[in-house]
C-alpha positions in Angstrom: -121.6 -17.7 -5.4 -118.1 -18.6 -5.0 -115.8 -17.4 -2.4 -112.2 -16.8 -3.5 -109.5 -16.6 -1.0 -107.5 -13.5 -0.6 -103.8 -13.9 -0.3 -102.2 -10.1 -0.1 -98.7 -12.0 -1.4 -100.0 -12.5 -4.5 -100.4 -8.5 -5.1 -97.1 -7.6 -3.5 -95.6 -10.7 -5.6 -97.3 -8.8 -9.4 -96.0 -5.5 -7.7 -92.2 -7.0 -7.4 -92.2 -8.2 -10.7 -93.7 -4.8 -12.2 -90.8 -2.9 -10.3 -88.4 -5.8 -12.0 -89.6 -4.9 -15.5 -89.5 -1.0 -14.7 -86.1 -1.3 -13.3 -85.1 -4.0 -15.7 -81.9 -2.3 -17.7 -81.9 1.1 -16.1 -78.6 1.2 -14.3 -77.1 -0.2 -17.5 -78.2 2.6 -19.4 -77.3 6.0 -16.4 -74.1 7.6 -17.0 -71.4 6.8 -15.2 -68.3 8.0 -14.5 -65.1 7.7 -17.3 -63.9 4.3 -15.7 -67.2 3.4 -14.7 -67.5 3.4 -11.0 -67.9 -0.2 -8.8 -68.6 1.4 -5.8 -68.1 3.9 -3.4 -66.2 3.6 0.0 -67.4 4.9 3.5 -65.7 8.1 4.7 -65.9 9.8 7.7 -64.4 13.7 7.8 -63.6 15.5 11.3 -60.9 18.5 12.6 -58.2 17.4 15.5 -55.5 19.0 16.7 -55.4 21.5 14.0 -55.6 18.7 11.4 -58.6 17.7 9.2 -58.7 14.2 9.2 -60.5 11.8 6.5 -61.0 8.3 7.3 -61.8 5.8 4.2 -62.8 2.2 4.7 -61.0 0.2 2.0 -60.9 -3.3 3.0 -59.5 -5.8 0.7 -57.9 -3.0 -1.1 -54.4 -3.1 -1.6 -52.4 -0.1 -0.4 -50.6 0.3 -3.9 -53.6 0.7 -5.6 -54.9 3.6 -4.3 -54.3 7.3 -5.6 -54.9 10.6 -3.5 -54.9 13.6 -4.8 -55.5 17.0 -3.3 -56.1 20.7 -3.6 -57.0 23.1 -0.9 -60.7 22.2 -1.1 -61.2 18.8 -2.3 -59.5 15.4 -2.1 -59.7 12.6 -4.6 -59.4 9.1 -3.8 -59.0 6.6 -6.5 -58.2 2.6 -6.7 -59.6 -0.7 -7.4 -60.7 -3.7 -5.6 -59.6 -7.3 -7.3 -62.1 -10.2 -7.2 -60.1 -13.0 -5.0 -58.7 -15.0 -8.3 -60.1 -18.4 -6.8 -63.9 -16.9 -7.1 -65.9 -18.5 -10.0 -68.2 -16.1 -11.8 -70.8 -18.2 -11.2 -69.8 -19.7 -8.2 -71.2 -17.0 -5.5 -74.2 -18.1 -2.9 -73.8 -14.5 -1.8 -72.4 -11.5 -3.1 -72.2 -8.1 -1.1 -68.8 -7.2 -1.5 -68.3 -4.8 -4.6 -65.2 -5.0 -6.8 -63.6 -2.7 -9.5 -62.8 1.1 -10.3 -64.0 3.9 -7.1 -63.6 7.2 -6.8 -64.4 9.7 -4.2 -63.7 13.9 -4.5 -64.5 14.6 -1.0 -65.4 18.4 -0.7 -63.5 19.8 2.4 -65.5 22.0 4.7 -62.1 24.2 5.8 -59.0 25.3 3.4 -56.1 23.0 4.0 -52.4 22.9 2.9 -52.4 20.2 0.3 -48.6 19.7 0.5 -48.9 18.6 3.9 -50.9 15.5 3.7 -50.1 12.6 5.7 -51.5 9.0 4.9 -51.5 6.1 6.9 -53.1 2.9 5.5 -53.9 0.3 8.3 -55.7 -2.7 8.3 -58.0 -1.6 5.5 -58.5 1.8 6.6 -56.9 4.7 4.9 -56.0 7.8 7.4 -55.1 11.1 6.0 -54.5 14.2 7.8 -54.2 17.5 6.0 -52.8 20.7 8.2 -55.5 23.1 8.2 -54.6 26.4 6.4 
């Protein structure tokens, strides 16, 4: 009788390549959104002062390519991130940052006056702060 050597790799290697051929041409095929969304920026939401203040991380994003619109409820924010022109296609060793199209509706948890919005865009961080109604 022959005694084969177990290496538990080998399975988790068969399993990988299984989830590869499962996965293989599904986010191609999900609906997206009209301009097809890249990506989606971190926001943080919190009250100060009266105000409700959103916070949206945006680096690398220039400030005249962003759009904000608001209502009393909900706030949209809409822009696009450029590849840096002197990036190959084929050139990247790593690739983490996203580019393209975002959007965010941000659901407000209190009533605010939308004609009172204030925005600040500093070093890749976009501050707006809405009276609260």
């Amino acid at each position: 009788m022959d005694i084969e050597r177990y290496d538990p790799w080998e399975d988790f290697s068969r399993l990988r390549q299984r989830i590869n051929e499962l996965f293989s041409g599904f986010f191609e095929r999900m609906p997206h959104a009209p301009r097809d969304v890249a990506f989606a920026p971190a926001v943080d939401v919190y009250q100060s002062d009266g105000h409700l203040v959103l916070r949206i991380d945006l680096p690398g994003i220039i400030e005249d390519d962003v759009d904000i619109e608001a209502t009393e409820t909900v706030v949209t924010i809409r822009g696009e991130r450029d590849r840096p022109a002197d990036a190959a296609p084929g050139g990247y060793y790593r690739k983490e940052w996203a580019y393209g199209f975002f959007e965010r509706k941000i659901d407000l948890p209190v009533r605010v006056n939308p004609r009172r919005l204030r925005a600040q865009y500093t070093d890749g961080v976009l501050t707006i702060r809405l009276e609260t109604a």
